[in-house]
C-alpha positions, 0 to 999 in steps of 0.5 A: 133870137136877140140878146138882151144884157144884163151888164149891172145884174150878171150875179143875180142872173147867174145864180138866178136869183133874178126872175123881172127886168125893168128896161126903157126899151124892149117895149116890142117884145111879147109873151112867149118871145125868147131872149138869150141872156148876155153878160155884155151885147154892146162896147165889146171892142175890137175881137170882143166875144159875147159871153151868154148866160142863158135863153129866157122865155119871156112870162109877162110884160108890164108897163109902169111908173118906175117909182112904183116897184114895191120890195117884192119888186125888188126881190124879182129884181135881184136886189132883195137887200134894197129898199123900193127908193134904193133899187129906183135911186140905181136904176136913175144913176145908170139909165139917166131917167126921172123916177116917175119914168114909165118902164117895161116891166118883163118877167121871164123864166129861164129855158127849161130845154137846158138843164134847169139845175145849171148855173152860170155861163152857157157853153157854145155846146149847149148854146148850139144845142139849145138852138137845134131844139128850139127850132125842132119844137117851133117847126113841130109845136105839138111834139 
């Protein structure tokens, strides 16, 4: 499973107020993929630990101009106090690209194998935890 960061919106993901991301790359991923949430994946110096926040399903995958997300887009974004031009204005300052840029718009839902109720970080427990079950659900895709 990859670790997907989620540096500039680690509040939204841990209240789960955050159910879309726009990403420059991720471009290979498919509905049905799982990702695992992270605070930070890269930069972390040297003893540096990756904090998880949760396993996501990936939902759907869009592609888009970057200038056209709407404020329900925003909303789904995390941002529900940003205008469409405000949320585009961040996006450009932090991934250096045009606001006409095509994006990867992925949808996703938190893990419902943990329990859906939780917030915050994930423990290392309840990560191994996640990882047994995941694995007995794809070797036994029926039960």
């Amino acid at each position: 499973m990859k670790n997907m960061s989620f540096f500039l919106t680690t509040h939204q993901m841990k209240k789960r107020t955050k159910t879309v991301t726009r990403r420059l790359g991720w471009g290979s991923l498919e509905v049905g993929n799982y990702v695992m949430a992270c605070v930070k994946c890269q930069g972390l110096g040297s003893g540096g630990k990756i904090e998880r926040i949760w396993p996501l399903k990936i939902t759907g995958i869009g592609r888009e101009p970057l200038n056209t997300i709407t404020h329900a887009g925003c909303v789904k974004e995390g941002f529900s106090e940003m205008s469409p031009r405000q949320f585009v204005d961040m996006f450009c300052k932090h991934n250096k690209c045009t606001r006409e840029h095509l994006v990867n718009v992925i949808e996703f839902e938190f893990s419902s194998l943990l329990d859906s109720g939780a917030t915050g970080a994930m423990s290392d427990a309840q990560w191994y935890w996640w990882m047994q079950q995941r694995d007995i659900l794809l070797e036994n895709p029926g039960h």
